[in-house]
C-alpha positions in Angstrom: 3.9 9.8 8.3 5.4 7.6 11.3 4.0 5.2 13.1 1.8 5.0 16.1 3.8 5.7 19.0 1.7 4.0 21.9 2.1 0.8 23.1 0.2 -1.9 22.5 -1.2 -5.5 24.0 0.7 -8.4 23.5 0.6 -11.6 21.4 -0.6 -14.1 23.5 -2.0 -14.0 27.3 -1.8 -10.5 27.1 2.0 -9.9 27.7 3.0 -6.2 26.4 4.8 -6.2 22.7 6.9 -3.5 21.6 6.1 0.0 20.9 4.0 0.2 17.6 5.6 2.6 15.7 2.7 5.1 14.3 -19.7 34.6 2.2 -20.2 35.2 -1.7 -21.6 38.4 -2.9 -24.9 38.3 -5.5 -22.2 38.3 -8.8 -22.1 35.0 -10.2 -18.8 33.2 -8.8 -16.1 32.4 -11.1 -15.6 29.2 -13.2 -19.6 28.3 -12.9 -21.5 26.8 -15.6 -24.0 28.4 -17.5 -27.6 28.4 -15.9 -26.1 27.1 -12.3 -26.7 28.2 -9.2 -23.7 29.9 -7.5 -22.4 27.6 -4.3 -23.5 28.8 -1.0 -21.4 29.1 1.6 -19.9 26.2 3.6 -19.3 27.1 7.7 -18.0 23.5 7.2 -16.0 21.4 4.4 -17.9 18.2 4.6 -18.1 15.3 2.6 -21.2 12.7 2.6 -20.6 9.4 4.1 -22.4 7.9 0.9 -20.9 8.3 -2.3 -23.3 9.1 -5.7 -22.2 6.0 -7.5 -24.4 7.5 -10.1 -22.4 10.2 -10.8 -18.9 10.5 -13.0 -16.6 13.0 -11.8 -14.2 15.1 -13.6 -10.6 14.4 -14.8 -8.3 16.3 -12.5 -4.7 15.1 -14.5 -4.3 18.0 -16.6 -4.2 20.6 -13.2 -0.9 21.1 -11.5 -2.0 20.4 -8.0 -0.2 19.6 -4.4 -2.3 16.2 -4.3 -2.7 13.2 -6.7 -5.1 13.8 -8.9 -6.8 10.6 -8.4 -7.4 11.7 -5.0 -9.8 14.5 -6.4 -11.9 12.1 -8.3 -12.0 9.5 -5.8 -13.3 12.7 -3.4 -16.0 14.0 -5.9 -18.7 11.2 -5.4 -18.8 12.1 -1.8 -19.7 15.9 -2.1 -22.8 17.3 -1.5 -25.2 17.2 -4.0 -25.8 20.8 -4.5 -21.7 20.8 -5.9 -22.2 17.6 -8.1 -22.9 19.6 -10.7 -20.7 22.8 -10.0 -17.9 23.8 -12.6 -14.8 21.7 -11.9 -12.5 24.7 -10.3 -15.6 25.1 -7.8 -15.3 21.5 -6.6 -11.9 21.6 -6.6 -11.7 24.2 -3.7 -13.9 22.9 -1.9 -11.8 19.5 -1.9 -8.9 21.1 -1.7 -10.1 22.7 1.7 -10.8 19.9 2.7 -7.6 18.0 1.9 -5.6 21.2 3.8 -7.0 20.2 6.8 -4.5 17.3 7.2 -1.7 19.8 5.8 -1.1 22.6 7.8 1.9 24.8 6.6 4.5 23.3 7.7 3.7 19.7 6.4 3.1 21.0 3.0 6.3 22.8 3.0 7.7 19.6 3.9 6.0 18.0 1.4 7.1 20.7 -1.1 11.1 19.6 -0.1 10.3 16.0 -0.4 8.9 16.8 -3.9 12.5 18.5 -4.6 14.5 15.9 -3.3 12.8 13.6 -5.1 13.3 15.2 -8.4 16.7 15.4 -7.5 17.2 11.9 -7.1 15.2 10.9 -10.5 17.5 13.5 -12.2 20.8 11.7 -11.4 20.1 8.1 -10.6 20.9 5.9 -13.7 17.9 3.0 -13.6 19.3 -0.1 -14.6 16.0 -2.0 -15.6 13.8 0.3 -17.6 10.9 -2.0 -18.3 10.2 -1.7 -14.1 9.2 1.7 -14.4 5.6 1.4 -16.3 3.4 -0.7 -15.4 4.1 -4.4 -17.8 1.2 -6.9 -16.4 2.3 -10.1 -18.6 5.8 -9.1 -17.9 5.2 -8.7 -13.6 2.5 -11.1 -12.1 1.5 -14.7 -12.6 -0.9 -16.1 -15.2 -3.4 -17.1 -12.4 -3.2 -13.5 -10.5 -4.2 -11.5 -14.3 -6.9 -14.0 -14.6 -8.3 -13.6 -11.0 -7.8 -9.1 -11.7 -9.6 -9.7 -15.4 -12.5 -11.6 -14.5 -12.8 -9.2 -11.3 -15.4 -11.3 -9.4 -15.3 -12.0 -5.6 -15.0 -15.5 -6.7 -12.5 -15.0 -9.0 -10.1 -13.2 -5.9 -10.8 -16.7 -3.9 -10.0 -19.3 -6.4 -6.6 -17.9 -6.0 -6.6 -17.0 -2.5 -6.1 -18.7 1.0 -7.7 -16.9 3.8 -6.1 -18.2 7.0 -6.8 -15.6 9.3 -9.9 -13.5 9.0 -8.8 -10.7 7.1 -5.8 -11.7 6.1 -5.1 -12.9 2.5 -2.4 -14.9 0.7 -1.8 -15.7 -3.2 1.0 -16.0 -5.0 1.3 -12.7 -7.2 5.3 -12.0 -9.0 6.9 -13.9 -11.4 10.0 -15.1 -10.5 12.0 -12.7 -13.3 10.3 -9.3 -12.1 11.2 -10.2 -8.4 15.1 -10.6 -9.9 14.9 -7.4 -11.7 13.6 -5.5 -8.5 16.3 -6.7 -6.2 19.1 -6.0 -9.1 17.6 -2.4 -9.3 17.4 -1.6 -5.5 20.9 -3.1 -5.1 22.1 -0.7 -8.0 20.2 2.1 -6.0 21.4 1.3 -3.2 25.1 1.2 -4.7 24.7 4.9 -6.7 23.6 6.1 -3.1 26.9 5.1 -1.2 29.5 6.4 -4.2 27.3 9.9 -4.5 27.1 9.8 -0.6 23.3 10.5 -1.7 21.5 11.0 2.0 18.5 9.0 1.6 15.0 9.0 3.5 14.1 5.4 4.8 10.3 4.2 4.3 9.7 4.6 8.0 11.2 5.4 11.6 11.3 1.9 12.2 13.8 0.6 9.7 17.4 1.7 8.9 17.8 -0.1 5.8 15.4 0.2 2.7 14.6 1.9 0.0 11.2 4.3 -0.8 10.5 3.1 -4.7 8.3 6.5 -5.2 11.5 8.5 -4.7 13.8 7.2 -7.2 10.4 6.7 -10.1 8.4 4.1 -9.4 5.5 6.6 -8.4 3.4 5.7 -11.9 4.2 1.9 -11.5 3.4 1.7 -8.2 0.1 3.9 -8.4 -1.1 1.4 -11.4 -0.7 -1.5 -9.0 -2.5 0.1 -6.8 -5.2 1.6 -8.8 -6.1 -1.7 -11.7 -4.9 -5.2 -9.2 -4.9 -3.8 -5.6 -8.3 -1.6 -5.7 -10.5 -4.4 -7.0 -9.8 -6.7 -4.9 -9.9 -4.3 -2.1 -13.1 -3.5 -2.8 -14.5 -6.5 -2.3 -12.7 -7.4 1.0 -11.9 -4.0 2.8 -14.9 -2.1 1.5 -15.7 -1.1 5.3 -11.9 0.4 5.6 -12.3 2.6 2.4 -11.1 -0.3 -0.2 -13.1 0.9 -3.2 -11.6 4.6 -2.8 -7.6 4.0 -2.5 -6.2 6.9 -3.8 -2.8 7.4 -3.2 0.3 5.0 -1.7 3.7 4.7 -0.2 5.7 1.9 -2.1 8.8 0.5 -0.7 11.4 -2.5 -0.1 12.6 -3.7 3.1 15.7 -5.4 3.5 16.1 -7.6 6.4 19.1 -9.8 7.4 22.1 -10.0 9.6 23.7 -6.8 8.6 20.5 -5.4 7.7 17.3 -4.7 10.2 17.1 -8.0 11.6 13.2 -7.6 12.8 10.0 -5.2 12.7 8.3 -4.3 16.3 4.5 -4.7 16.6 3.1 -1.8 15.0 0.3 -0.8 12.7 0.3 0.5 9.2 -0.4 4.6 8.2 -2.5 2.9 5.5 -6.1 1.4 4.5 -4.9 -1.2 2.8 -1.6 -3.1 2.8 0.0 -4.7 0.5 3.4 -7.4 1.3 5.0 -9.2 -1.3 8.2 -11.3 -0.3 10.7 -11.0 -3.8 13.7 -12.8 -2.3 16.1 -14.3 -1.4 17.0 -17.1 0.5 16.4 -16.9 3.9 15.3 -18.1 7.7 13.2 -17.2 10.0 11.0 -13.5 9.7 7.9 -14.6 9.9 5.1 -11.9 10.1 2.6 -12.6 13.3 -0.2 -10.8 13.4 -2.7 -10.3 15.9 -6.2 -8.4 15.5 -7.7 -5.1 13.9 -8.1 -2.6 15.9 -8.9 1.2 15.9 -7.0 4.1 17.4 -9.2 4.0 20.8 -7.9 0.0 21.3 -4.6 -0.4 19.7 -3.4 -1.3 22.7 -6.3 -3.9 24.2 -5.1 -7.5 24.3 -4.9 -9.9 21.8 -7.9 -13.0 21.9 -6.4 -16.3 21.4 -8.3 -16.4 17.9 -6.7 -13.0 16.7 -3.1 -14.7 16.6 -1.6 -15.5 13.2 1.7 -16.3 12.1 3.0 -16.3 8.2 6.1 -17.7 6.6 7.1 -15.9 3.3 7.3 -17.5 0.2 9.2 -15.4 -2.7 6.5 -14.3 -5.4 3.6 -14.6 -2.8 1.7 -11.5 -1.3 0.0 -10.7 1.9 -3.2 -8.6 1.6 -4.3 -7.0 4.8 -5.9 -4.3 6.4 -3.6 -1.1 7.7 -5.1 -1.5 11.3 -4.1 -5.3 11.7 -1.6 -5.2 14.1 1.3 -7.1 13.2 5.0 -7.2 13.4 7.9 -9.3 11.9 10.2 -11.7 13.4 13.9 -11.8 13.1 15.5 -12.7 9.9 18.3 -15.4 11.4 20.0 -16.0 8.2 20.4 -15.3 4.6 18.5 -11.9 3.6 15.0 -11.3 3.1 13.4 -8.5 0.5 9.9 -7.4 0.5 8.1 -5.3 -1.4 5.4 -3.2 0.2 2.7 -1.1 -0.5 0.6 1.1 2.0 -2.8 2.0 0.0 -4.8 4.9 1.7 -8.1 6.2 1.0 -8.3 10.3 1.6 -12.4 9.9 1.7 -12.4 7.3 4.4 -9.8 9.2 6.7 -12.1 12.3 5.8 -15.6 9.9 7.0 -13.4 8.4 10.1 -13.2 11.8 11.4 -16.9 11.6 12.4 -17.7 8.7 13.5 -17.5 6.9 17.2 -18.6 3.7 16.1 -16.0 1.4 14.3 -17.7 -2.6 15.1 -17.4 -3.0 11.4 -13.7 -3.2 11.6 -12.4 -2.7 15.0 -12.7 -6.2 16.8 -12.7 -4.6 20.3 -15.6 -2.2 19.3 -17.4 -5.6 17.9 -16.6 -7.1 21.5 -17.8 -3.9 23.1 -21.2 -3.8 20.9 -22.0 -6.9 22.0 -21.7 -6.4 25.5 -23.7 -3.6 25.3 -26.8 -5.3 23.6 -26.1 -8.4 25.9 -26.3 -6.0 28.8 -29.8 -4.6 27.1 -30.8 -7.7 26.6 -30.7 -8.5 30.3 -31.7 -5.3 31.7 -35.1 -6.2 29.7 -35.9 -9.8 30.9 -34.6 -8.2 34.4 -37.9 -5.3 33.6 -40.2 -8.4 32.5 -39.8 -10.2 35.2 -40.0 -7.9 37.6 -43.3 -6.6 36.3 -44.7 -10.0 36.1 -43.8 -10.4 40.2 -45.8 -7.1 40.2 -48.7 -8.4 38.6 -48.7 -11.6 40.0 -48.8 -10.0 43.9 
């Protein structure tokens, strides 16, 4: 999905930054259990705003389906409780309606390419480090980052964290030998893609250089970081964003430099939850700045003096941040610069969002704006009590 393509306020005294780039007969219906009711019809695929945290849903792995599977379970505890209980196929049409909504035709046909080009791609590229492509804890992340992830506490997540910016979290995450093996692979992508002449897609409209690690089969890697060390954590510090019900990614490495992108325009991410890991190498300048959450209704307000935030990578360490934070990333002005991202979305909040106006648990401008109003309230009362007390005193 691109980016955003509005404009947005700017980083300090509210000076303009760039773009951001952004009806069931009486038979019993098919596939239900034995003694349940058959499902009545649905004018409307809706999903509760509530999950059942009570209930366990169904493995969806086994099914050859256009979506993750993990989407499907994340999706269950939010059904209606009338289809809780409902024969797996029964729920999984209903989801699936539901899912289509953000897939007309002609995306899922595009999505149905993607799928082929991709294959074609994992089919002829020859991976020079193996052990990257499952999912090797001991072998990836720092001692302290697996202790944090296995004790799984909020407490835990803050001995190892620095939180200097609201919202905006720092640790130090890769060991130094998986961030060498990353860069070797993507420079040996990047090499089989020049001799084959291979036309690839970039991860976004707003980078020419960089590779999408899902396409050439990272997917499983990438959707276990995500799922067992981003989720958690998540969870406890983006819960109002969708954080506890990630469910599917976009994982890729930019490459910044002289002869590479040299910068990133403010923008926002398509994700819940993002993930930015610096892996290398030496480098100058490309500092991240960020300034504010905000919604789609204020993405372009102006920036307070308390939302701006600037960050200097460090190889190994990761940035943790919501999608909406609006941020952007300074020119590189020497040496090169490799980060690993990942963009972690959440189908059931982007389903919830749909219906809802009010967004003060995130969005700072709607907090501003939801204090004004009860500030305004506020005064239009004592304004009423005094004014009856004039009465009463006359």
């Amino acid at each position: 999905m691109s980016f955003d393509g509005a404009r947005t306020a700017g980083a300090s005294g509210g000076r303009p930054e760039r773009a951001i780039g952004r009806a069931n007969g009486g038979a019993l219906a098919p596939g239900l259990k034995n003694g349940a009711a058959p499902p009545p019809t649905y004018l409307t695929h809706r999903l509760r705003l509530n999950p059942n945290s009570d209930h366990r849903p169904d493995n969806y792995e086994d099914l050859d389906l256009e979506f993750s599977p993990l989407i499907f379970s994340s999706l269950e505890r939010y059904l209606p409780p009338n289809l809780l209980h409902q024969a797996r196929d029964v729920k999984l049409n209903y989801m699936r309606e539901i899912l289509l909504r953000y897939y007309p035709e002609n995306e899922r046909i595009r999505l149905q390419k993607h799928r082929e080009y991709r294959q074609k791609i994992i089919s002829n590229y020859q991976r020079l480090h193996l052990g990257l492509y499952n999912m090797h804890p001991t072998n990836f992340f720092v001692p302290s980052f697996l202790k944090a992830i296995n004790e799984n506490t909020e407490q835990a997540f803050r001995n190892i964290m620095s939180e200097p910016s609201p919202g905006i979290f720092t640790f130090e995450m890769l060991q130094p030998r998986f961030c060498e093996m990353l860069l070797a692979e993507v420079e040996n992508f990047e090499k089989w893609v020049h001799e084959t002449k291979f036309r690839i897609m970039r991860p976004s409209t707003m980078n020419k250089y960089g590779a999408v690690l899902d396409d050439f089969g990272m997917k499983n890697m990438l959707e276990k970081l995500m799922e067992d060390f981003i989720r958690p954590m998540s969870k406890v510090f983006f819960p109002e964003v969708g954080g506890s019900n990630l469910d599917s990614h976009h994982g890729f490495v930019l490459e910044y430099g002289i002869d590479r992108d040299v910068d990133l325009g403010f923008h926002v991410d398509d994700s819940e939850v993002s993930l930015n890991v610096c892996v290398g190498k030496q480098f100058s300048g490309g500092e991240l700045f960020f300034r504010g959450v905000r919604c789609d209704k204020h993405v372009n307000t102006e920036t307070q003096p308390e939302e701006i935030f600037d960050y200097s990578h460090v190889p190994g360490h990761a940035v943790l941040h919501r999608g909406r934070h609006r941020h952007g990333a300074r020119a590189t002005t020497s040496g090169n610069r490799i980060n690993l991202l990942l963009w972690c979305r959440s189908s059931v909040f982007r389903e919830s969002k749909k219906y809802q106006k009010d967004f003060s648990s995130w969005c700072a401008e709607c907090q501003r704006d939801k204090k004004e109003r009860q500030r305004q309230s506020v005064a239009a009362i004592k304004m009423d009590l005094l004014r009856r007390e004039g009465q009463t005193a006359t």
